[in-house]
PDB file with SEQRES, HELIX, SHEET and CRYST1 records, atoms N, CA, C and O in Angstrom:
SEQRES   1 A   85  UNK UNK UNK UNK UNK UNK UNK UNK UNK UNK UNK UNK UNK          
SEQRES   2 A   85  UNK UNK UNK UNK UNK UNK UNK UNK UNK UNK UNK UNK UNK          
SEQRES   3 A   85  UNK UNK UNK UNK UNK UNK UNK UNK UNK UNK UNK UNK UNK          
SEQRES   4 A   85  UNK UNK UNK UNK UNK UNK UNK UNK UNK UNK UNK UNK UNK          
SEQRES   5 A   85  UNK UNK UNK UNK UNK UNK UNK UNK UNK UNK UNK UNK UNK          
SEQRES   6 A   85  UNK UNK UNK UNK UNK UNK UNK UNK UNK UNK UNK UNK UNK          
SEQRES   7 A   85  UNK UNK UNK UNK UNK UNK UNK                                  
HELIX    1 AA1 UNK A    2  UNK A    7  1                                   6    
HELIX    2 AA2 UNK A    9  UNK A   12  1                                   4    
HELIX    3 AA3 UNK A   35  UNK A   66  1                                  32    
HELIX    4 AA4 UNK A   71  UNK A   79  1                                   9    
SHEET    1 AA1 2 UNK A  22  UNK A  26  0                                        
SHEET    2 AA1 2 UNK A  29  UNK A  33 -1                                        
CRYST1    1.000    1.000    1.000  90.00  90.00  90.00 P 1           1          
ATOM      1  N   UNK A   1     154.234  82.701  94.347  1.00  0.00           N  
ATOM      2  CA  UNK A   1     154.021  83.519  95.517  1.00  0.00           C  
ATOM      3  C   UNK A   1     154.183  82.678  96.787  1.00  0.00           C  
ATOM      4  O   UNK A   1     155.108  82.927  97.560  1.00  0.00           O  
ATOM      5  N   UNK A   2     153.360  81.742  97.012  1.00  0.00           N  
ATOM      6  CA  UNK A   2     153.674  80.470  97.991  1.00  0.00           C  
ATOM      7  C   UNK A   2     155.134  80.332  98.410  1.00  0.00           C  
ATOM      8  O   UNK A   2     155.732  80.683  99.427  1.00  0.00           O  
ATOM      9  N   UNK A   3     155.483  79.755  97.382  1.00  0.00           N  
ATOM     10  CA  UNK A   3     157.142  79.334  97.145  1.00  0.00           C  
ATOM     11  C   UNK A   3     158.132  80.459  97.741  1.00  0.00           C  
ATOM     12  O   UNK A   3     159.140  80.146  98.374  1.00  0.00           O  
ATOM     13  N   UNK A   4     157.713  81.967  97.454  1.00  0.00           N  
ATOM     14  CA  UNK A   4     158.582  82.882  98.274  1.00  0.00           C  
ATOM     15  C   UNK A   4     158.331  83.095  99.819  1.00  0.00           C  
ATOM     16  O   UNK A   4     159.218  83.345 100.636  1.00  0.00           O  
ATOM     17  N   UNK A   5     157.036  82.964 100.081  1.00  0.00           N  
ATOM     18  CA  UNK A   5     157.171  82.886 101.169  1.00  0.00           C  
ATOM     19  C   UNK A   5     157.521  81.352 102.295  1.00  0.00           C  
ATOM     20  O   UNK A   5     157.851  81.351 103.481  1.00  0.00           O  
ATOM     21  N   UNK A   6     157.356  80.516 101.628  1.00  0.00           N  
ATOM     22  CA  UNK A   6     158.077  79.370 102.147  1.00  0.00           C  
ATOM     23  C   UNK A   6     159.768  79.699 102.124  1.00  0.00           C  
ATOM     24  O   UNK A   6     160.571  79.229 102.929  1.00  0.00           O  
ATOM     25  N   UNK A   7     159.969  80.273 101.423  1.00  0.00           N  
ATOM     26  CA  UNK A   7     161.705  80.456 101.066  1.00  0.00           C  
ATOM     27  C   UNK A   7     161.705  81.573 102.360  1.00  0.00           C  
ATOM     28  O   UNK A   7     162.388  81.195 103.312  1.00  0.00           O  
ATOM     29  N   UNK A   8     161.220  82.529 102.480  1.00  0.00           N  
ATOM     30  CA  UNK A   8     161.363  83.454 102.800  1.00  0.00           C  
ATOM     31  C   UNK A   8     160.821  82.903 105.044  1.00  0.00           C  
ATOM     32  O   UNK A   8     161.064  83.324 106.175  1.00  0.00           O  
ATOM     33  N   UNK A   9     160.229  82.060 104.537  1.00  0.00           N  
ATOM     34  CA  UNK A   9     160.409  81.231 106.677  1.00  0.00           C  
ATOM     35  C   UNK A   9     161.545  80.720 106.872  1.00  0.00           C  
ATOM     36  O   UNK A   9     162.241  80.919 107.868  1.00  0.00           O  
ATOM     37  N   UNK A  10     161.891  79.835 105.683  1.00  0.00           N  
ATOM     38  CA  UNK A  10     162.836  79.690 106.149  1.00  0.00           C  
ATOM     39  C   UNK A  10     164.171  79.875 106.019  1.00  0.00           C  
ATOM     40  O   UNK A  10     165.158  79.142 106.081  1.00  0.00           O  
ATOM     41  N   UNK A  11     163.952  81.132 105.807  1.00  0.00           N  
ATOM     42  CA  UNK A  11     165.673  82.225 106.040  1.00  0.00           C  
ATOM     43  C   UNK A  11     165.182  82.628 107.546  1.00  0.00           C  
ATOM     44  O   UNK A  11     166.011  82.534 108.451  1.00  0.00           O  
ATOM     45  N   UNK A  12     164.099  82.993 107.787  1.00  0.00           N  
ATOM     46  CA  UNK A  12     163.922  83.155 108.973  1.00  0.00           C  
ATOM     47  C   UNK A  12     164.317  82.934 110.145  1.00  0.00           C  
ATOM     48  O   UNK A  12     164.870  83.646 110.983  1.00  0.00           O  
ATOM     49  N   UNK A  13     163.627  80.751 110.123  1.00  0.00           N  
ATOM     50  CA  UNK A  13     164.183  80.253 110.840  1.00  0.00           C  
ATOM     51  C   UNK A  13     165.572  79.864 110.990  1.00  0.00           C  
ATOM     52  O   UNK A  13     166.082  79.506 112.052  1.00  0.00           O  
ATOM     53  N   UNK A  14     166.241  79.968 109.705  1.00  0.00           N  
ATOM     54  CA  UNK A  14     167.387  80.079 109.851  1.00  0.00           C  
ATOM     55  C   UNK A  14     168.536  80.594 110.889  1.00  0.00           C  
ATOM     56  O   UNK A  14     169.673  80.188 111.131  1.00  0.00           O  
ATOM     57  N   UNK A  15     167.723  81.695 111.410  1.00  0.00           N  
ATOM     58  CA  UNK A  15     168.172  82.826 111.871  1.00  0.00           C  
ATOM     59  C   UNK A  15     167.856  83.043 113.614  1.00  0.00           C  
ATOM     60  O   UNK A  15     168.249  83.840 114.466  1.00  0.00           O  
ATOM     61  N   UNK A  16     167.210  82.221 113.599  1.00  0.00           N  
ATOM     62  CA  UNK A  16     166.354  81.388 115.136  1.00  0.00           C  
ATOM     63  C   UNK A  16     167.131  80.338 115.540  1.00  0.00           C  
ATOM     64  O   UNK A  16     167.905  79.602 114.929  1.00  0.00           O  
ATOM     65  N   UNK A  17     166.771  80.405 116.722  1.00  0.00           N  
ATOM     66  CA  UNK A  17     167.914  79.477 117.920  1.00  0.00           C  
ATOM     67  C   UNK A  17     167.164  78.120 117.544  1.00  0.00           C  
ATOM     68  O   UNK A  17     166.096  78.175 116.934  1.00  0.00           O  
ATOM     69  N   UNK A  18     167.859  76.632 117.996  1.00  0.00           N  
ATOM     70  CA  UNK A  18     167.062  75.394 117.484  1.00  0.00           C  
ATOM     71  C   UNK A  18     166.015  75.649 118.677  1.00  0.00           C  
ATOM     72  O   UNK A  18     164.818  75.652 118.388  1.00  0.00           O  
ATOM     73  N   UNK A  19     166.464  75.889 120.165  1.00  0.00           N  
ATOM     74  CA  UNK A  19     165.630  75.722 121.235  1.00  0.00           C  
ATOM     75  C   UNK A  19     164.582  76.728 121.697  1.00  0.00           C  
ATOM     76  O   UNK A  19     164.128  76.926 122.824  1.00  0.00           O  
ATOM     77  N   UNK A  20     164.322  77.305 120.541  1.00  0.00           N  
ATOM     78  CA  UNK A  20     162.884  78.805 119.896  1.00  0.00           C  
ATOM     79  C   UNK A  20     161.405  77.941 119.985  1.00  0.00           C  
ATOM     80  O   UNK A  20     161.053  76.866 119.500  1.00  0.00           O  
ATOM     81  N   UNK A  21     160.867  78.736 120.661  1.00  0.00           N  
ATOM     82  CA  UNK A  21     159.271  77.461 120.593  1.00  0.00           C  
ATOM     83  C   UNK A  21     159.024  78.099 119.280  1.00  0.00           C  
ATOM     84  O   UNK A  21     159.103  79.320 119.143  1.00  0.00           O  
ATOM     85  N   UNK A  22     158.743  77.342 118.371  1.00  0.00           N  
ATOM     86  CA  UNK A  22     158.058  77.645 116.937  1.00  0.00           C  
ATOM     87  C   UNK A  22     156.270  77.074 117.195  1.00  0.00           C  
ATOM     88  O   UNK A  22     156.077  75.981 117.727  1.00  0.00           O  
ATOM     89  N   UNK A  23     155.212  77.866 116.794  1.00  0.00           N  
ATOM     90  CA  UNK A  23     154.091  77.371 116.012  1.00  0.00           C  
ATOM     91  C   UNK A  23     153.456  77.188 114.838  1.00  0.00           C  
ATOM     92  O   UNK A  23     153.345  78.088 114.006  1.00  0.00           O  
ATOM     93  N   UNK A  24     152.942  75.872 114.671  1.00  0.00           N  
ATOM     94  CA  UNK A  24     152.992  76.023 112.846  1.00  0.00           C  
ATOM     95  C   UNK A  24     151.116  76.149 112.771  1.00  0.00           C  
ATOM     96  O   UNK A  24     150.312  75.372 113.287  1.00  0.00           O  
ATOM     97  N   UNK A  25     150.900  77.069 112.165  1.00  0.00           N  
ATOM     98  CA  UNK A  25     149.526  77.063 111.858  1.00  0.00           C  
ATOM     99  C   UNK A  25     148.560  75.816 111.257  1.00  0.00           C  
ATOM    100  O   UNK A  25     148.677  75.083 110.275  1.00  0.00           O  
ATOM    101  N   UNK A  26     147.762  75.908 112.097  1.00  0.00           N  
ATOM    102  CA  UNK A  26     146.748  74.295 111.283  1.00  0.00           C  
ATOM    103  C   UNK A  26     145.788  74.860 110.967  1.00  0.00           C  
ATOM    104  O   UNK A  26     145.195  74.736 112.039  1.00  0.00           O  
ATOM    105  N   UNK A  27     145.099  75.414 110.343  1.00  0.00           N  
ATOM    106  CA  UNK A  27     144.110  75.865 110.306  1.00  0.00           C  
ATOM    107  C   UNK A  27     143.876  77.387 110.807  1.00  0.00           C  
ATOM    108  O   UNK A  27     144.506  78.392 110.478  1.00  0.00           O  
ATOM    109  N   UNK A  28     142.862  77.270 111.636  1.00  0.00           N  
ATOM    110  CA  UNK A  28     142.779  77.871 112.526  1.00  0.00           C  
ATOM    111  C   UNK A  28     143.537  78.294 113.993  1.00  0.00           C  
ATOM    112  O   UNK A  28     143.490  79.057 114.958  1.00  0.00           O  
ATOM    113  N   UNK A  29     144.172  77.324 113.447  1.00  0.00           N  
ATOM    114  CA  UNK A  29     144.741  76.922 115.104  1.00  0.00           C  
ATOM    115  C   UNK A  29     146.332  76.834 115.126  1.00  0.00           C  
ATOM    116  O   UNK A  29     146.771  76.113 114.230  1.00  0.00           O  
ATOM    117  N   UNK A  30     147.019  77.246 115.720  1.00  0.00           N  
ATOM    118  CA  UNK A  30     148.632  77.432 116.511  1.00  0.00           C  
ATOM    119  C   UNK A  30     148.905  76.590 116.923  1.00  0.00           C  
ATOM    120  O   UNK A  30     148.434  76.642 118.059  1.00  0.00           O  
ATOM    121  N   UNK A  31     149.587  75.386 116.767  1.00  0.00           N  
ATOM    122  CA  UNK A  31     150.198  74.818 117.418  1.00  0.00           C  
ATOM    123  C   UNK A  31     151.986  74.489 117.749  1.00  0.00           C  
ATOM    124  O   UNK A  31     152.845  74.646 116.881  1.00  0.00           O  
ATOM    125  N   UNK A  32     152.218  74.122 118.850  1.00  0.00           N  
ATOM    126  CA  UNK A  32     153.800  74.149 119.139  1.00  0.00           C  
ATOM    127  C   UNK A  32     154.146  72.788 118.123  1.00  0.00           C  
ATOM    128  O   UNK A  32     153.484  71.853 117.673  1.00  0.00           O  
ATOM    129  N   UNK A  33     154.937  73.041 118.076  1.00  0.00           N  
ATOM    130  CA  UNK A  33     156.001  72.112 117.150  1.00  0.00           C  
ATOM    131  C   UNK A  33     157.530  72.266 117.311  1.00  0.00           C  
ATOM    132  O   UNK A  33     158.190  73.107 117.922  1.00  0.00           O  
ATOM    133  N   UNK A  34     157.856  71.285 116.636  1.00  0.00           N  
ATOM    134  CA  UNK A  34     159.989  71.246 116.774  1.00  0.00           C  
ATOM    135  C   UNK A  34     159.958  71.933 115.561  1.00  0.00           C  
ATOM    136  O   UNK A  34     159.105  71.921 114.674  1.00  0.00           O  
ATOM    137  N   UNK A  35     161.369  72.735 115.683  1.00  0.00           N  
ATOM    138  CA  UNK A  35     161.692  73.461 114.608  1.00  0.00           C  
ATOM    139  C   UNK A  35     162.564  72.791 113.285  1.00  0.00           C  
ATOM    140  O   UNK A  35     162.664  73.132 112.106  1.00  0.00           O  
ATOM    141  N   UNK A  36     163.044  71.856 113.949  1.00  0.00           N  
ATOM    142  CA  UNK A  36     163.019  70.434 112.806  1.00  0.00           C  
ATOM    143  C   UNK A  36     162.511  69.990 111.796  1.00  0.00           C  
ATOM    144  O   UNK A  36     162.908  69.482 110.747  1.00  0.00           O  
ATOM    145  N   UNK A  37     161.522  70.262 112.274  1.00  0.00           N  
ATOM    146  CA  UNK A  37     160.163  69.047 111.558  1.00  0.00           C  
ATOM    147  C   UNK A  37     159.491  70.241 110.858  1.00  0.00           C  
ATOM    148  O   UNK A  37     159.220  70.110 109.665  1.00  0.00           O  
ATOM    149  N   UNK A  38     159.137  71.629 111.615  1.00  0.00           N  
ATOM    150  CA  UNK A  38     158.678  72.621 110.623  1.00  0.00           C  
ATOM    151  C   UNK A  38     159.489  73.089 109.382  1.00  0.00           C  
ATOM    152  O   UNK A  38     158.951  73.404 108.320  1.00  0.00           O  
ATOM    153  N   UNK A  39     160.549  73.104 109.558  1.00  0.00           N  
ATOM    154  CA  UNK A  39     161.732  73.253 108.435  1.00  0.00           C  
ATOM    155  C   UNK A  39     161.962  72.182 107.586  1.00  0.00           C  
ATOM    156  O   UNK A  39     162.124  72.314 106.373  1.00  0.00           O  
ATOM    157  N   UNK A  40     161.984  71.046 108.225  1.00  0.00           N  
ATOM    158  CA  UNK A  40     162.008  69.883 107.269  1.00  0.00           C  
ATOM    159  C   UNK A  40     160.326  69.831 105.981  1.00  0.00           C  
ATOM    160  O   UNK A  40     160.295  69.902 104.752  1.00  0.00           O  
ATOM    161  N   UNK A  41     159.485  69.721 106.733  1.00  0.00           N  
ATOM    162  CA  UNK A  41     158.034  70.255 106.224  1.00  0.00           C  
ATOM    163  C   UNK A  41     158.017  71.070 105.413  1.00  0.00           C  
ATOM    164  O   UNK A  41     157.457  70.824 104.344  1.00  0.00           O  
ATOM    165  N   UNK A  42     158.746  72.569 105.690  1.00  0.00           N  
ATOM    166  CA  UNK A  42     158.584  73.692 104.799  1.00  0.00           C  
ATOM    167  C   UNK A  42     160.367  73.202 103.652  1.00  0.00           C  
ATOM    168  O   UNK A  42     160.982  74.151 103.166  1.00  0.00           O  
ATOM    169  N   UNK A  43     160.628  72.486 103.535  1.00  0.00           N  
ATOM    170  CA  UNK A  43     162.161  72.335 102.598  1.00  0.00           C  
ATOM    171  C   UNK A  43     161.029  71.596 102.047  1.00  0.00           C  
ATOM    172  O   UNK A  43     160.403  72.287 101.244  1.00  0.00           O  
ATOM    173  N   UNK A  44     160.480  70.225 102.238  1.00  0.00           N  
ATOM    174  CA  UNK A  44     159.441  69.557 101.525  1.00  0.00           C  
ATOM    175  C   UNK A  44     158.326  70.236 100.608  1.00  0.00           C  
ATOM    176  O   UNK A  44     158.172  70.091  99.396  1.00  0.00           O  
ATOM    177  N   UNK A  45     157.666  70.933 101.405  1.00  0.00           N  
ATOM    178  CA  UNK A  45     156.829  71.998 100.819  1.00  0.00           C  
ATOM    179  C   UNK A  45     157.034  72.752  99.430  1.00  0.00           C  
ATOM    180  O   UNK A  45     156.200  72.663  98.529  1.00  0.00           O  
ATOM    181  N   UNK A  46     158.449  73.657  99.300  1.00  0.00           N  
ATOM    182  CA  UNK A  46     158.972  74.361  98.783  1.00  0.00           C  
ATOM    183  C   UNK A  46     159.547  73.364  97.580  1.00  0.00           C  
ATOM    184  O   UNK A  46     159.246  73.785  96.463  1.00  0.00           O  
ATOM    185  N   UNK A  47     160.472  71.869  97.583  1.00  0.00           N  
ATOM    186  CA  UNK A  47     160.140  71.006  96.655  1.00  0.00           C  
ATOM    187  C   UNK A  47     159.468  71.144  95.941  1.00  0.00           C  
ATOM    188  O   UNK A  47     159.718  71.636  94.841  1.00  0.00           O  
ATOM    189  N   UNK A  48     158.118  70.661  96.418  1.00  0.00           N  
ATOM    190  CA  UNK A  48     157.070  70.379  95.381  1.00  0.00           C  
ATOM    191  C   UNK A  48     156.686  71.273  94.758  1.00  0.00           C  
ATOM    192  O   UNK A  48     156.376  70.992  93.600  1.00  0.00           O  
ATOM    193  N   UNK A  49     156.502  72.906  95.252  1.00  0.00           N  
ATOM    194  CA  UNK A  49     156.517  73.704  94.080  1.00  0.00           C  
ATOM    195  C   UNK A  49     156.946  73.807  92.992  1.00  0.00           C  
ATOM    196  O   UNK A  49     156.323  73.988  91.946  1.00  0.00           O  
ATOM    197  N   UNK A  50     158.765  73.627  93.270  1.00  0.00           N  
ATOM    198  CA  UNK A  50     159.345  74.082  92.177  1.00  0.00           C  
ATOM    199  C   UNK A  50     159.189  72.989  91.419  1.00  0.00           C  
ATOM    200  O   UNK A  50     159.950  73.066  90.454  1.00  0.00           O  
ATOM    201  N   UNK A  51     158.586  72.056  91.411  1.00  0.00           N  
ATOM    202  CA  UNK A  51     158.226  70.470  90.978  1.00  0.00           C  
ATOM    203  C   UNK A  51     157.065  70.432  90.009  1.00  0.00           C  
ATOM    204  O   UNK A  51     156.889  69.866  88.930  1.00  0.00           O  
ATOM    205  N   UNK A  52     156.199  71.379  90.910  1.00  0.00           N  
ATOM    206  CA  UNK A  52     154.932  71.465  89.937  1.00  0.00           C  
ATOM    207  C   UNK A  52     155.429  73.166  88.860  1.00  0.00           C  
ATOM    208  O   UNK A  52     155.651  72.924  87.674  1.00  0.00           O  
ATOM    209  N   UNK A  53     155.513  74.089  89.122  1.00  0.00           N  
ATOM    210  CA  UNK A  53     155.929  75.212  88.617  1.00  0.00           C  
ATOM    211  C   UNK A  53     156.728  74.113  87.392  1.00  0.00           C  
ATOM    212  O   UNK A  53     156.195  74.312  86.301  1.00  0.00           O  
ATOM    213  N   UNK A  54     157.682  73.188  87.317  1.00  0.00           N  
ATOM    214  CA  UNK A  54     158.939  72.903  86.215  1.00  0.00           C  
ATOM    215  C   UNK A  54     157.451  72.168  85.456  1.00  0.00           C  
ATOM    216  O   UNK A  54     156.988  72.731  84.465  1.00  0.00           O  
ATOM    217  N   UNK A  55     156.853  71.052  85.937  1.00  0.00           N  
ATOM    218  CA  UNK A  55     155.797  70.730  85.367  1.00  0.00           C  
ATOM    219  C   UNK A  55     154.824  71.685  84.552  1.00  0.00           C  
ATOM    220  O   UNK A  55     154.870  71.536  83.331  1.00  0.00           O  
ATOM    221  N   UNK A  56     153.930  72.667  85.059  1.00  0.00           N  
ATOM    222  CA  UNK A  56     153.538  73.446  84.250  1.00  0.00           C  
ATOM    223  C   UNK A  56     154.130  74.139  83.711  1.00  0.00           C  
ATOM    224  O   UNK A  56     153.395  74.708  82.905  1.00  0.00           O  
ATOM    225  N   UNK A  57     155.384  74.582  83.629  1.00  0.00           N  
ATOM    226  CA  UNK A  57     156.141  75.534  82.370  1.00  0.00           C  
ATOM    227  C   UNK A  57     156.123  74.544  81.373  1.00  0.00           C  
ATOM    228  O   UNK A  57     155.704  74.790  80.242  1.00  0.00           O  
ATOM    229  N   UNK A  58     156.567  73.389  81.727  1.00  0.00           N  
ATOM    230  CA  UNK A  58     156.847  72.155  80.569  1.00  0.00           C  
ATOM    231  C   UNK A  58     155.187  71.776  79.806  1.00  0.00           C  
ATOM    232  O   UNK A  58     155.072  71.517  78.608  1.00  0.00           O  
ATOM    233  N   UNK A  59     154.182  71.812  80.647  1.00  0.00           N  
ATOM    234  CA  UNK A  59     152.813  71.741  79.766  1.00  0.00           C  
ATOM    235  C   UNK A  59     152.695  73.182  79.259  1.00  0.00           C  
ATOM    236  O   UNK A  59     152.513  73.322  78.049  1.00  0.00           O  
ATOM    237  N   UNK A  60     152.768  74.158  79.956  1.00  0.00           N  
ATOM    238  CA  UNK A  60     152.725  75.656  78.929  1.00  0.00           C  
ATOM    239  C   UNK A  60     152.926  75.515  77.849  1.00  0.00           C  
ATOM    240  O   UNK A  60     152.126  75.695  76.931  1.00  0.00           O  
ATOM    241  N   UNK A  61     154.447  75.040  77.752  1.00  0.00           N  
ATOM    242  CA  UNK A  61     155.336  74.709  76.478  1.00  0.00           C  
ATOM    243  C   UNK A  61     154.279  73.779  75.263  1.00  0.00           C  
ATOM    244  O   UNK A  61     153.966  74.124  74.123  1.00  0.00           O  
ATOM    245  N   UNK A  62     154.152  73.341  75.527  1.00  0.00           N  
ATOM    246  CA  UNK A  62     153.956  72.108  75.283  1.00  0.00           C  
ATOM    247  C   UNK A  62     152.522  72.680  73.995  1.00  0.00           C  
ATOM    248  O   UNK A  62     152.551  72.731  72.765  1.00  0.00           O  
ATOM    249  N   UNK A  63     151.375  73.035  75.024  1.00  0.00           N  
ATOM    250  CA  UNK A  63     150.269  73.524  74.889  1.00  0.00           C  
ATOM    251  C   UNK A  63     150.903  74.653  73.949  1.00  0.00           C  
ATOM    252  O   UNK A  63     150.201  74.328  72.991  1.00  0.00           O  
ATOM    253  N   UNK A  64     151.387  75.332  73.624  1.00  0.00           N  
ATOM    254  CA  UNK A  64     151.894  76.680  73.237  1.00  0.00           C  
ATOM    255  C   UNK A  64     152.396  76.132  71.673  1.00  0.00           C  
ATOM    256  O   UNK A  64     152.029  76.726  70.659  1.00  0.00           O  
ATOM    257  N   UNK A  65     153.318  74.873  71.626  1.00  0.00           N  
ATOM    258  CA  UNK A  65     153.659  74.520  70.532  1.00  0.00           C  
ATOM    259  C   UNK A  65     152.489  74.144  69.958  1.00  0.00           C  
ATOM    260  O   UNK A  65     152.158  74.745  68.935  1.00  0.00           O  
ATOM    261  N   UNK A  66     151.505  72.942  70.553  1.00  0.00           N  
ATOM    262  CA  UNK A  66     150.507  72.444  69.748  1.00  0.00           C  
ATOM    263  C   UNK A  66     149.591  73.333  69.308  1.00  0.00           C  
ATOM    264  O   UNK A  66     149.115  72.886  68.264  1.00  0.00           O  
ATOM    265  N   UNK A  67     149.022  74.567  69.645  1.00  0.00           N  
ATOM    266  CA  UNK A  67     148.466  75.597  69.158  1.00  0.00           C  
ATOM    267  C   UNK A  67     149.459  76.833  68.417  1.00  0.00           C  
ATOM    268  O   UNK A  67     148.945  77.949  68.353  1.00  0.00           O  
ATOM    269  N   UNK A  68     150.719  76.678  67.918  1.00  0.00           N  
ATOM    270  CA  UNK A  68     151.449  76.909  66.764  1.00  0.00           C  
ATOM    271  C   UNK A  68     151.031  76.010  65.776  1.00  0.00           C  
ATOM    272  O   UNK A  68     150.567  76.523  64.758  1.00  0.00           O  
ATOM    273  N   UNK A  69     151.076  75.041  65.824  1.00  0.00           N  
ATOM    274  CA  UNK A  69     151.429  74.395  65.008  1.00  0.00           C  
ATOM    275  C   UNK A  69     150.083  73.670  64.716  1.00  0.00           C  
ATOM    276  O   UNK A  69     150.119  72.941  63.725  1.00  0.00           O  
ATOM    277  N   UNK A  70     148.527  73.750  65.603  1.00  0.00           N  
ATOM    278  CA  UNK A  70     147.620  73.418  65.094  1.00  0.00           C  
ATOM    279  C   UNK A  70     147.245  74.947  63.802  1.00  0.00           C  
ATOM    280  O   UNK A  70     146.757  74.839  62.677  1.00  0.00           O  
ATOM    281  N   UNK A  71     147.750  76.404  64.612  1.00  0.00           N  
ATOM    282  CA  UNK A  71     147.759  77.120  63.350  1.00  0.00           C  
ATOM    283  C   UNK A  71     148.046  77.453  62.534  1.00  0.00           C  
ATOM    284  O   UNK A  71     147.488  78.202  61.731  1.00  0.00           O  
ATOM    285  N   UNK A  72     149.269  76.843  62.529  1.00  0.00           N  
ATOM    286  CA  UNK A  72     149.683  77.156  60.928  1.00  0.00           C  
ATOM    287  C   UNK A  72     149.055  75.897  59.951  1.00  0.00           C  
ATOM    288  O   UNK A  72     149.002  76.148  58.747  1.00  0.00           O  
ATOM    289  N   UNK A  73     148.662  74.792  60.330  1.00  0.00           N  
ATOM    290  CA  UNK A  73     147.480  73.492  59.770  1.00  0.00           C  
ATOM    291  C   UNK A  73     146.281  74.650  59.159  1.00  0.00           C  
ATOM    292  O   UNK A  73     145.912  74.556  57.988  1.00  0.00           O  
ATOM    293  N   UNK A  74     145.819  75.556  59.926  1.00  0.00           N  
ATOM    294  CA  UNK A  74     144.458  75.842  59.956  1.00  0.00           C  
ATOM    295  C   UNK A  74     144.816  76.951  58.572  1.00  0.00           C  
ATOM    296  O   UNK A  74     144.011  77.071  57.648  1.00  0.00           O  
ATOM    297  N   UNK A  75     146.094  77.685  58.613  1.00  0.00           N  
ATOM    298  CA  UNK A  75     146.319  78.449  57.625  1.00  0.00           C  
ATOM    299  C   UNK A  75     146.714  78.050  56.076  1.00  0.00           C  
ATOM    300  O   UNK A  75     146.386  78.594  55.022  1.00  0.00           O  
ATOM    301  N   UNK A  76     147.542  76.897  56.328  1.00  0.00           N  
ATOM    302  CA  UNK A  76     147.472  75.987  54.715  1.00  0.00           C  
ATOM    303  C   UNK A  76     146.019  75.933  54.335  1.00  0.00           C  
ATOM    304  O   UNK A  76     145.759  76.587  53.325  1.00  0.00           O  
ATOM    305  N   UNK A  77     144.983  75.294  54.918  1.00  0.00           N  
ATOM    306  CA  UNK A  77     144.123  74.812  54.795  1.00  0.00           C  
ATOM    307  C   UNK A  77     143.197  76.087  54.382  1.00  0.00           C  
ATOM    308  O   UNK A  77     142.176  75.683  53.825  1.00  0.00           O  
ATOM    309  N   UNK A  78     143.231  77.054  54.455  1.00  0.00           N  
ATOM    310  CA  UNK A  78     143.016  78.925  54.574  1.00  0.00           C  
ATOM    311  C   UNK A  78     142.997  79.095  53.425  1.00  0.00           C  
ATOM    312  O   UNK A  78     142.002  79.155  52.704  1.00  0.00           O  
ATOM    313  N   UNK A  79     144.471  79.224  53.036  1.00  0.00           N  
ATOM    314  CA  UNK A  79     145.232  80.191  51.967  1.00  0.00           C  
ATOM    315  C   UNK A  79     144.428  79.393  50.767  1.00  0.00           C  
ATOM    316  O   UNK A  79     143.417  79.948  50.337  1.00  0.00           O  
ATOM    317  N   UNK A  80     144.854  77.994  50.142  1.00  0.00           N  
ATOM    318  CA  UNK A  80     144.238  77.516  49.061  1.00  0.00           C  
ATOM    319  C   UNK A  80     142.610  77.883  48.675  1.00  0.00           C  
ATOM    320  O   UNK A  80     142.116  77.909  47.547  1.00  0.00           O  
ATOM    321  N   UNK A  81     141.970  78.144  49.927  1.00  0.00           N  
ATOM    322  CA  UNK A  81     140.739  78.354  49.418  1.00  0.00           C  
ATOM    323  C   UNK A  81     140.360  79.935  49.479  1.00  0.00           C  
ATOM    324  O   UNK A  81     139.242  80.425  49.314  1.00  0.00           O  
ATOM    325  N   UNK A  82     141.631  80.630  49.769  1.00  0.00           N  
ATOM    326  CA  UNK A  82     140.671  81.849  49.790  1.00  0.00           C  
ATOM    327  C   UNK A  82     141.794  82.139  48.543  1.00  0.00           C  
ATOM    328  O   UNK A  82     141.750  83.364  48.434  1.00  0.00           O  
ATOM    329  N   UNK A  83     142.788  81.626  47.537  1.00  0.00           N  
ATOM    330  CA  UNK A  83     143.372  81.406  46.576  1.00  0.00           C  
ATOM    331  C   UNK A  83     142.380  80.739  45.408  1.00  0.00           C  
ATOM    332  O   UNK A  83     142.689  80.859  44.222  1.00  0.00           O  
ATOM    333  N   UNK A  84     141.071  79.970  45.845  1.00  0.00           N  
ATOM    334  CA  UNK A  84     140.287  79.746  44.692  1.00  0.00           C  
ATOM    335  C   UNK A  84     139.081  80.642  44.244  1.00  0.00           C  
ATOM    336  O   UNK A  84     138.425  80.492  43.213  1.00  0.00           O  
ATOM    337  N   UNK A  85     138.886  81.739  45.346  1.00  0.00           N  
ATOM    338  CA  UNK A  85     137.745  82.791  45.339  1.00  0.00           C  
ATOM    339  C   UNK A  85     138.145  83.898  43.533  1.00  0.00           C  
ATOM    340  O   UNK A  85     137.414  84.833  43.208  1.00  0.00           O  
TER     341      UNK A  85                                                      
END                                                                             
């Protein structure tokens, strides 16, 4: 969600003159800034998402196999004994 709207400023600014007063939110607070440095910031920004997003799909994965494959352990271990009842 983040990530689209970072994508989605900067098509924006895209679309904005360089010499546009831009403000980048701090908090609470508005401040002026170069539209440079907010775009450069938000290209940075938008990075690291897709950085962490590739990271957690890759632990999803990951996590997803080891609980396959801790259950089918748990089901060998199953079958023989409910095979000695």
């Amino acid at each position: 969600m983040e990530k689209s709207e970072v994508e989605q400023t900067l098509v924006e600014m895209a679309k904005t003159a360089d010499d546009v007063v831009i403000y980048k939110a701090i908090g609470s607070l508005l401040v002026k800034s170069d539209k440079a440095k907010v775009s450069a910031d938000l290209t940075e920004r938008k990075d690291l998402l897709v950085t962490r997003s590739t990271v957690i799909a890759k632990q999803e994965e990951r996590i997803r196999s080891q609980v396959k494959e801790t259950q089918s352990k748990l089901q060998e271990d199953i079958n023989p004994v409910a095979g000695q009842q």
